[in-house]
N, C-alpha and C positions, 0 to 999 in steps of 0.2 A: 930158386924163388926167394926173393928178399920182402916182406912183411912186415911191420911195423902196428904192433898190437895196442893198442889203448884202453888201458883195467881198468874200470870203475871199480875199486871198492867197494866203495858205499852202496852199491846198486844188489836191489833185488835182495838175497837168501844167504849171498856170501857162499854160492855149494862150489863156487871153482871148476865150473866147468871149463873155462877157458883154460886153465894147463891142461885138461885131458885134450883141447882140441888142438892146442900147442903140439903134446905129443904124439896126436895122430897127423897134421898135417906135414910134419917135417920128412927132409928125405936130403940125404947126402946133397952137400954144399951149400944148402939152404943158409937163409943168416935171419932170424928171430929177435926182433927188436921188442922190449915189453918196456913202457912206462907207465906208471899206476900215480895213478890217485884217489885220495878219499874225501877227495872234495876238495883241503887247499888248495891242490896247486891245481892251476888254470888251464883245462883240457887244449884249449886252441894252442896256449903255449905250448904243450907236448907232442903238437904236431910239424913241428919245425923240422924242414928237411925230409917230410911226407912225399916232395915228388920226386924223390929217389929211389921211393921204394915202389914194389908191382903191387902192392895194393896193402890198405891200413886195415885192419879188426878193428871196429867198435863196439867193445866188450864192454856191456852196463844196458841201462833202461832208454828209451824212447828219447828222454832228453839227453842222452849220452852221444846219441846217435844221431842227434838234431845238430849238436854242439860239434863234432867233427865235420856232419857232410854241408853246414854254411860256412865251418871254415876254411873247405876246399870247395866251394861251389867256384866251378867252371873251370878246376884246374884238369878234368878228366881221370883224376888220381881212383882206382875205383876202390869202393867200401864195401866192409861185408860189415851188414847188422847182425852181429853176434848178441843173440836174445839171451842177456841176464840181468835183466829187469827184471820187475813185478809182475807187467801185463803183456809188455810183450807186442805192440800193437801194428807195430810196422813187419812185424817178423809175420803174424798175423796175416795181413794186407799184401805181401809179395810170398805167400805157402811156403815160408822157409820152413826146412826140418827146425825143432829144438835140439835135436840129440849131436852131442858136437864132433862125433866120427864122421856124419855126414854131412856136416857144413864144413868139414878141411875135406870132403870130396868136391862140394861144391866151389870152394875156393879153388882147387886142383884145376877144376871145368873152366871155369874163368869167363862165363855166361852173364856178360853184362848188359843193361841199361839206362839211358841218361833220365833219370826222374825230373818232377820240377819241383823249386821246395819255392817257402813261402818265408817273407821277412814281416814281422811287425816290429810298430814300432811308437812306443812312448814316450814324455817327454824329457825324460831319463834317460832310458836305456831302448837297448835293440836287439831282439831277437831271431834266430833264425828258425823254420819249423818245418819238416818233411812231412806232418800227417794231418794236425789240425790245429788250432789257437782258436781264444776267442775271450767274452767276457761275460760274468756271472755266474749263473749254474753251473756251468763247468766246471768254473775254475774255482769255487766254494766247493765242488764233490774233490776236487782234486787235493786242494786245500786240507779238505777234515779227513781227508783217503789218507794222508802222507804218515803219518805218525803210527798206522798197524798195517801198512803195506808188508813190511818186514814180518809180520808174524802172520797176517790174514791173505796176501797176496791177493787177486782180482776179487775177493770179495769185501777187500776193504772200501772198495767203492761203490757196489752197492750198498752197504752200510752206511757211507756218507750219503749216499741220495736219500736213503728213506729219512734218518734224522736231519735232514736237511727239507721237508718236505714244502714246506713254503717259504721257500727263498724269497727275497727282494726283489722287487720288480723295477724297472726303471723304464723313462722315454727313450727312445734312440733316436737321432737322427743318422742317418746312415748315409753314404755318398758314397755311388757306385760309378767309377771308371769318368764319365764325364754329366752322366747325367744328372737330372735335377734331385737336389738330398729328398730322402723318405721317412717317415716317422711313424715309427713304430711303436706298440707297447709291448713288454713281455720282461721274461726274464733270464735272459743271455743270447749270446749271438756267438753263433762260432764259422771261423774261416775252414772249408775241408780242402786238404787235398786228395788223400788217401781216406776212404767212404766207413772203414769197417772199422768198430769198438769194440770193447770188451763184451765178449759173448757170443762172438761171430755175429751182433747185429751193422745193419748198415745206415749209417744215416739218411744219405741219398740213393736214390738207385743205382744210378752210374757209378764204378769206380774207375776216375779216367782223369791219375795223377803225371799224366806225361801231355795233356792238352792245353795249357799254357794259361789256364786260368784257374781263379777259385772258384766253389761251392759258396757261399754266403746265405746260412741258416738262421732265420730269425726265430728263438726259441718264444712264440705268442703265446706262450700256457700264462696261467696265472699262479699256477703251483703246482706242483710233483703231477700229481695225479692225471692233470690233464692232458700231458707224456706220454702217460700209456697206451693209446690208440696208436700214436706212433711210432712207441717201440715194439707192439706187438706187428705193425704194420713193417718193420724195418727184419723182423723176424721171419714175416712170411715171403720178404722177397729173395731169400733162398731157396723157395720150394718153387720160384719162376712165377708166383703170383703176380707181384708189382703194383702191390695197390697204392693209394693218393697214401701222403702222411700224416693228409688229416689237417685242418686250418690249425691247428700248433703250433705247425713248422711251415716258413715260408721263405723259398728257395729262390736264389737269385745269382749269376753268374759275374764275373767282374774280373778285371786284371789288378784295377787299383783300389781301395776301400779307405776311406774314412769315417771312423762311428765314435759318435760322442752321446752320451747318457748321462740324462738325469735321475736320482743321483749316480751319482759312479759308481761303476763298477770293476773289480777286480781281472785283472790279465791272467793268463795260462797260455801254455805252450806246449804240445806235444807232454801231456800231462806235469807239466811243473810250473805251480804257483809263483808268480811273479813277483808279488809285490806295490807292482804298479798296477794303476788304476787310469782307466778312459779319461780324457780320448787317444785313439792311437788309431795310427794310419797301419793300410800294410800293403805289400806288394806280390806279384809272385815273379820268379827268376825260370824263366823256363826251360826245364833238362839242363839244370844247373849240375846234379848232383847225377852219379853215376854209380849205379851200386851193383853189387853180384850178385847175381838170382838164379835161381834153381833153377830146372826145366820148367816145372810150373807156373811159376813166375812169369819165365819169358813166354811160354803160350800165351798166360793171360794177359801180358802185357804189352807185345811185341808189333802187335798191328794197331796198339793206339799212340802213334807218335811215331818220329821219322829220327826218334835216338837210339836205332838197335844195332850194336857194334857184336 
C-alpha cells in the first residue's frame, strides 16, 4: 500500500496521534509518504503527485480536510479524515473511530464513498467545504472559538456563543438556484452539507450529503437565545422525535446560492474564519470527493447516493 500523509501541525492538541496510526497501519512493502505543515507551506501544494498514491491521510482539523478533498475533488483519489482537530465534525458525521489503531484498520478495508463537497466563493478568494459554510453567527463563534481551541477543545465554542450572545443582525437577500431572490432578516445563514455539529446536535433532520444539493439555513433569531428552541429541537431528533426547528431557522434546498447582506457579514468554512465578508455565491460539486469510511459509515450512507465503490 502506498499512502501519502498530510500533518497538520498546527491543528488540534499537537498529541500525535498520526505517527501511532503510521505505525500501526504499515506492513512489509508499504511506502509512507509524510509531509507536514504548520501553516506556511500551502496544503494543496503538498498534494502534488497525490494520484499516485492508493489513498492520502488528512491529518489536522475539518478545514484540513476541506483543503485536501477540494483539492482532489473528482480525481477519485480516496481520503481518509484522520480526526486531529479540535471538534472533529466530519469524523463525527461519517462514525469514524477516533482511536488511530483502528482507523489504519479502516484504511486496511478500503470502504469507500463519493461525498458531495460545496465551493464558496468571495470576491477575493475561494473556498472549498465538505460539511458546512456560511455567514455571521457562525463564523463570529468560530472566530472568538479559534484562540482557546488548543487549550479548551469543543468547548471553546460554546464559550464563543454565549459571550457572543447578541450578535449583528443583517438583511439577506438570498438567491436560490434560479428562483426569484428572498429577504430575509436574522443573523447568519449557513450552507450544510453534512447535518451534525459539535454535540452530536443536528441542524437539519436529514443528513443526506451525497444528494447533490445544499441545506440553506436562515438563522431568523434576533439573538442567542432565541436558538435554543432549536437547538434543543436538533437534540431531540436523535431520540427519533423530529420535531419543527422552530420559526429560527428556515430551511431551503438549492444547488446554486447567492446571498448578500446588509451590513456585511463575515465568511467561514468548515469552522475557519475567513476573512472575507458577503456577498459570496456558492456551489455544490456533486460526489466530488471520495473518502474512506467505516462500516458505519457506509450503512448510513450507502443507499443515499448512487457513489458506493
Amino acid at each position: 500500500m502506498k499512502l501519502l500523509v498530510i500533518n497538520n501541525l498546527a491543528s488540534g492538541l499537537g498529541e500525535g496521534a498520526i505517527y501511532d496510526f503510521v505505525r500501526s497501519v504499515s506492513r512489509d512493502g508499504d511506502e509512507i509518504v509524510m509531509r507536514s505543515t504548520d501553516g506556511t507551506t500551502d496544503i494543496a501544494a503538498m498534494l502534488d503527485g497525490a494520484a499516485g498514491f492508493d489513498a492520502v491521510i488528512a491529518s489536522g482539523g475539518d478545514g484540513t480536510v476541506a483543503t485536501v478533498a477540494s483539492t482532489l475533488a473528482g480525481t477519485g483519489v480516496p481520503i481518509l479524515p484522520f480526526p486531529a482537530g479540535t471538534a472533529n465534525i466530519l469524523a463525527l458525521n461519517l462514525h469514524s473511530p477516533l482511536e488511530p489503531h483502528a482507523l489504519a484498520k479502516v484504511v486496511r478495508q478500503m470502504r469507500v464513498l463519493d461525498f458531495d463537497l460545496g465551493v464558496i466563493e468571495t470576491s477575493e478568494r475561494r473556498f472549498g467545504f465538505s460539511i458546512m459554510a456560511g455567514a455571521g453567527y457562525d463564523a463570529t463563534i468560530m472566530k472568538g472559538a479559534k484562540p482557546a481551541k488548543r487549550m479548551f477543545g469543543p468547548i471553546a465554542y460554546l464559550s464563543a456563543a454565549i459571550a457572543n450572545a447578541l450578535p449583528q443582525t443583517s438583511t439577506f437577500t438570498i438567491s436560490l438556484d434560479d428562483a426569484e431572490p428572498i429577504v430575509r432578516e436574522g443573523v447568519g445563514i449557513l450552507l450544510v452539507n453534512f447535518s451534525k455539529i459539535q454535540f452530536d446536535i443536528t441542524v437539519t433532520h436529514e443528513n443526506e450529503p451525497r444528494d447533490g444539493e445544499l441545506d440553506v439555513v436562515v438563522l431568523k433569531a434576533q439573538n442567542a437565545f432565541e436558538l435554543i428552541p432549536a437547538v434543543i429541537a436538533g437534540i431531540l431528533d436523535r431520540e427519533g422525535d423530529f420535531p419543527d426547528r422552530t420559526d429560527a431557522l428556515e430551511i431551503h434546498k438549492a444547488r446554486r446560492v447567492r446571498v448578500d447582506a446588509d451590513p456585511p457579514m463575515e465568511v467561514q468554512f468548515d469552522g475557519e474564519p475567513t476573512g472575507q465578508t458577503t456577498p459570496f455565491t456558492a456551489t455544490v460539486l456533486p460526489q466530488a470527493a471520495r473518502l474512506i469510511v467505516c462500516d458505519e459509515g457506509y450503512e448510513t450512507f450507502a443507499d443515499k447516493g448512487d457513489g458506493a465503490v
